[in-house]
Phi, psi and omega in degrees: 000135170292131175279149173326139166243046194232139187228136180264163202226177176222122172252145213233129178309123164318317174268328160231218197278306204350137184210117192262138152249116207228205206209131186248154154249135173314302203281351197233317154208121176229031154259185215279151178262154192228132164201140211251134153243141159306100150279114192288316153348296217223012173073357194235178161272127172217229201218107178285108153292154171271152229215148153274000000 
């Protein structure tokens, strides 16, 4: 069986603990995603980084 080219990732809030989890394709981007979100913690949209 062929291995995945999809990796799960943790993206982790600037501002508080909060942490989302989603799926990347390696080969297609393969420095870390930044992405602005809804933190339920703090009522606001703020900026997720990817996390180890």
């Amino acid at each position: 069986m062929a291995s995945s080219k999809r990796e799960k990732i943790k993206l982790k809030s600037s501002k508080s603990a909060y942490i989302y989890t989603s799926e990347k394709n390696k080969s297609s981007t393969p420095e870390r995603i930044t992405l602005k979100k809804y933190d339920p913690t703090i009522r606001e949209r703020c900026e997720f980084k990817e996390a180890k």
